[in-house]
C-alpha positions in Angstrom: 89.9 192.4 174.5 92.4 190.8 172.4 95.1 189.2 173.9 98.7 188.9 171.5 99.8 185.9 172.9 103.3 186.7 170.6 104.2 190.1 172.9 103.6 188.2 175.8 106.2 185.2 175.7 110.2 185.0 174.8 111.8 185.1 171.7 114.6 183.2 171.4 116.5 183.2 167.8 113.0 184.2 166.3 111.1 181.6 168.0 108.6 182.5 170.3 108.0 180.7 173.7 105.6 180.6 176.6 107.4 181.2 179.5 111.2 181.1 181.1 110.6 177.4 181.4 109.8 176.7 178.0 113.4 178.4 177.3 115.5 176.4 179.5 114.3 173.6 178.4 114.7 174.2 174.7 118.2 175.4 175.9 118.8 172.1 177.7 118.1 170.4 174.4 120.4 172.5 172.0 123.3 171.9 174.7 123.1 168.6 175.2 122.8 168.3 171.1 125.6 170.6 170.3 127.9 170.2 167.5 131.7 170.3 167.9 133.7 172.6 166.1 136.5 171.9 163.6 139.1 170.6 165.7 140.6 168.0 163.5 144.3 169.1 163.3 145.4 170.9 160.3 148.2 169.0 158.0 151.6 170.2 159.9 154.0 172.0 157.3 157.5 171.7 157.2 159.2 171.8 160.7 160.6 175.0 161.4 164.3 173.9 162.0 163.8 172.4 158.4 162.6 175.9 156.8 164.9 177.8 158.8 168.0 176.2 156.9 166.4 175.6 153.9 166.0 179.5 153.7 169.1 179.8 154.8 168.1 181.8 158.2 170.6 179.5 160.3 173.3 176.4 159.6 173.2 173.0 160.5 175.6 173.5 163.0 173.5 176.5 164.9 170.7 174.5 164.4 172.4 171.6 166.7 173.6 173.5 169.1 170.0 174.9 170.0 168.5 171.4 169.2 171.1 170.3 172.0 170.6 173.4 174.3 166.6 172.7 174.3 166.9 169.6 176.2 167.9 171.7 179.4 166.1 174.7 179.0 163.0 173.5 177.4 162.7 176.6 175.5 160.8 176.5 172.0 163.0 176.1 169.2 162.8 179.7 167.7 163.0 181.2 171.4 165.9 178.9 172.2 168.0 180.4 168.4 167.0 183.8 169.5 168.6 182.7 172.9 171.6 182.0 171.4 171.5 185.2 168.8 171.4 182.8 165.8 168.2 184.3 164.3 165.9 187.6 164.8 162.4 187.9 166.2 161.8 188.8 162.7 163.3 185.8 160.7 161.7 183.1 163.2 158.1 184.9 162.8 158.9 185.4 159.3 159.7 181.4 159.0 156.4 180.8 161.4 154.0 183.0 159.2 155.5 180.4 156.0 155.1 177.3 158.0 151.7 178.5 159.0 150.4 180.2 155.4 149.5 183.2 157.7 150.6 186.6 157.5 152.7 188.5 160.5 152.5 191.2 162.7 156.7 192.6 163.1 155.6 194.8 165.7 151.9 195.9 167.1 151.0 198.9 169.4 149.0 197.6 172.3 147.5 200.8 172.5 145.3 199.1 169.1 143.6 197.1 171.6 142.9 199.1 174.9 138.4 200.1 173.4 138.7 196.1 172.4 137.9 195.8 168.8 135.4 192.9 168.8 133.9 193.3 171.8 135.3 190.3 173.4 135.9 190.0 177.5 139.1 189.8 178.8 138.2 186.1 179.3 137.4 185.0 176.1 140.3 186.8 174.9 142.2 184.7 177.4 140.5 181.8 176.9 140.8 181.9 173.1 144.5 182.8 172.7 143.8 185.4 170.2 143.0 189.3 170.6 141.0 191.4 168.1 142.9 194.0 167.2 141.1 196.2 164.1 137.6 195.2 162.3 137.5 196.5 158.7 134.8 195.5 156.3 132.9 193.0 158.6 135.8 190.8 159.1 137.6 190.3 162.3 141.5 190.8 162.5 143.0 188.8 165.2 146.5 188.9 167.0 147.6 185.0 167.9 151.0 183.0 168.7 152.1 180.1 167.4 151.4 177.4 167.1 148.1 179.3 165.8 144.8 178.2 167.5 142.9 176.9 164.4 140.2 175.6 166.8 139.5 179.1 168.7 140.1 180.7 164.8 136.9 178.7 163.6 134.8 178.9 166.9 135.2 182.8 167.0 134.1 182.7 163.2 131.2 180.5 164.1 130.0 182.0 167.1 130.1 185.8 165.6 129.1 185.1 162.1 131.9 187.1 160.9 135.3 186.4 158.7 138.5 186.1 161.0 141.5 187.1 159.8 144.4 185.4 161.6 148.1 187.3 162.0 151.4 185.9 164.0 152.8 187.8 166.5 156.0 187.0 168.5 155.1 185.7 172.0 155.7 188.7 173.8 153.7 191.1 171.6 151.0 188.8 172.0 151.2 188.9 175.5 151.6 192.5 176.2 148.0 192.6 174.0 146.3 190.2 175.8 147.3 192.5 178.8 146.0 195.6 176.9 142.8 194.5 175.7 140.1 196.5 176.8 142.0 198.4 179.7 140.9 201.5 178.5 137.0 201.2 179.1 135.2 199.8 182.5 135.6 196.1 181.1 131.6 194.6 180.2 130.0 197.3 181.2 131.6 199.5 178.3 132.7 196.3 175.8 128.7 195.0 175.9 130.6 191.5 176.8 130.7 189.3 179.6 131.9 186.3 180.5 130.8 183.5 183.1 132.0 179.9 183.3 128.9 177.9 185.0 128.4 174.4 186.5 127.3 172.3 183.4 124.3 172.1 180.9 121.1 172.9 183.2 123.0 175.9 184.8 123.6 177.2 181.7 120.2 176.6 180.1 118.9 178.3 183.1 121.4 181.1 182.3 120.1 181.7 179.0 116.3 181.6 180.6 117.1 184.2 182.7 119.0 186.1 179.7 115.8 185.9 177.5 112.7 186.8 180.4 115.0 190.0 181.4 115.8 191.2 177.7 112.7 189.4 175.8 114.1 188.8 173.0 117.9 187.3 172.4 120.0 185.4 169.6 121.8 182.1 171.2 124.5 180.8 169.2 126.5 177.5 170.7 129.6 175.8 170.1 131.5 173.0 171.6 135.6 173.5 171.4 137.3 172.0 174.2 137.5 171.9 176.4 134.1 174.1 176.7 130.6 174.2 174.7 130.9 178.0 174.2 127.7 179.7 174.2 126.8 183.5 173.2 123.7 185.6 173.8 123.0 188.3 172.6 120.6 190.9 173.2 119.9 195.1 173.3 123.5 195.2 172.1 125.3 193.6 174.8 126.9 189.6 174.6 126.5 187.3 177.6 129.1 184.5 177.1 129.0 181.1 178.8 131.4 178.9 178.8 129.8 175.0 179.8 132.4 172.2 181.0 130.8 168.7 179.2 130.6 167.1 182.3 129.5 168.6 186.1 133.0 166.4 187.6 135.1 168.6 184.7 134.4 172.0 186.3 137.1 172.3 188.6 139.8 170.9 185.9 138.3 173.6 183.4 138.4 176.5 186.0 141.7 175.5 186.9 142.8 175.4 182.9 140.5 178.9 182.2 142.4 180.4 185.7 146.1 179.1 184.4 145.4 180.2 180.8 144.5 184.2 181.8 147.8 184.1 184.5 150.3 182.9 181.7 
C-alpha cells in the first residue's frame, strides 16, 4: 500500500504540515515575527479652518466665533460651523475630501450595505472605522470619516489582497452604515466572516491550528496595526478573523477600546 503522506497532513498557505502541532507552532513563529503595517502618519494638509476661508466657504470672523465656541462644547471644527449654520454638511465634506485628496460621498443609502459588500463582520467593520459599501472590478470601495484611517485603509488592502478605494462621508452617514452593515443576512453565518478577539500569540496560533485540522487546507495572512496583530484565515469560502493584543496584560485595555469603538 502506498501511503500519500501530502493528503494526510495540513496545508497551510501551500505548505504542507504533519499534524495540528506542527501548525501552531509555525503560527506562533509568524505572530511573534509579524510585520507592522504603514502607520507612519501621512503629511497633514492645510488645516481645515485655513481652506475653509481660503475658499471662501466662511470669514474670519465666523471662523472665530466657532474657534471660540469649541472651547466649551468640544465639538470638531466643521461640526461646531455647522452648529452655528456658517457652513453646509456639503461645504465642510467638500473642504475635508480637498484636505484629504479623497473623494466624497454627499449622501449614501445604508440600504448599499445591509448583504455587506466585502464580507467583513460587524467587528471588523467596527474595529476598522470604515464600511464596504460596493466592489467593482476587484477593488474594494469603502465608506470612512475623517480624519480618514490611513492605517485601517492599508491593513484592509494588505490583509485582502485587494485595491481599497477610500470615500468621506459626514459623520452621521458613516454611522448610520456602520449600523446597517450586514443587517440584512444572519451575520457570519451568511457574510462567511467572523470575528474573535483572543488572549495573545499562543491562543491565537492555537486558533489557527484548529482552523486548518477542521478545513485542511487554509490561507493565513497577518498584520500588526494597533493596537492589534490582525490575522485572517481563510478557507472553503468562509474568513475567520483574529484580532491578537501584543501583549497578554493588553487584553482587557484592547477589549475595552474594541467594546467602546462598536458602541460609539
Amino acid at each position: 500500500m502506498i501511503v500519500r503522506w501530502a493528503t494526510l497532513g495540513l496545508h497551510v498557505d501551500g505548505a504542507w504540515f504533519c499534524s495540528n502541532a506542527c501548525v501552531e507552532a509555525d503560527a506562533a513563529r509568524r505572530l511573534r515575527e509579524v510585520r507592522r503595517g504603514d502607520i507612519s502618519p501621512h503629511a497633514p494638509g492645510v488645516r481645515l479652518g485655513a481652506l475653509l476661508l481660503h475658499q471662501g466657504v466662511v470669514t474670519s470672523r465666523q471662523l472665530g466665533e466657532a474657534l471660540e465656541a469649541q472651547r466649551t462644547t468640544g465639538l470638531r471644527l466643521g461640526a461646531q460651523l455647522q452648529t452655528l449654520g456658517h457652513v453646509s454638511r456639503e461645504g465642510i465634506l467638500r473642504a475635508l475630501s480637498a484636505q484629504n485628496g479623497i473623494s466624497y460621498l454627499a449622501t449614501i443609502d445604508p440600504a448599499t450595505v445591509r448583504t455587506a459588500p466585502g464580507r467583513l463582520s460587524v467587528n471588523e467593520v467596527r474595529a476598522l472605522g470604515i464600511v464596504p459599501f460596493r466592489e467593482t472590478d476587484d477593488t474594494l470601495l469603502v465608506a470612512c470619516a475623517a480624519p480618514v484611517p490611513h492605517s485601517a485603509i492599508g491593513a484592509l488592502q494588505a490583509l485582502t489582497g485587494r485595491p481599497v478605494q477610500p470615500y468621506l462621508v459626514a459623520d452621521e452617514d458613516f454611522e448610520q452604515l456602520a449600523s446597517a452593515y450586514g443587517s440584512s443576512i444572519d451575520g457570519a453565518t451568511a457574510t462567511g466572516s467572523d470575528t474573535t478577539t483572543v488572549r495573545d500569540i499562543p491562543d491565537g496560533a492555537s486558533r489557527i491550528a484548529a482552523l486548518a485540522a477542521a478545513a485542511g487546507k487554509v490561507t493565513v495572512k497577518e498584520l500588526h496595526v494597533d493596537p492589534f496583530t490582525w490575522v485572517r484565515v481563510a478557507a472553503n469560502g468562509r474568513i475567520s478573523t483574529l484580532l491578537i493584543p501584543p501583549y497578554p496584560h493588553q487584553l482587557k485595555e484592547n477589549a475595552e477600546w474594541l467594546a467602546a469603538t462598536t458602541r460609539h
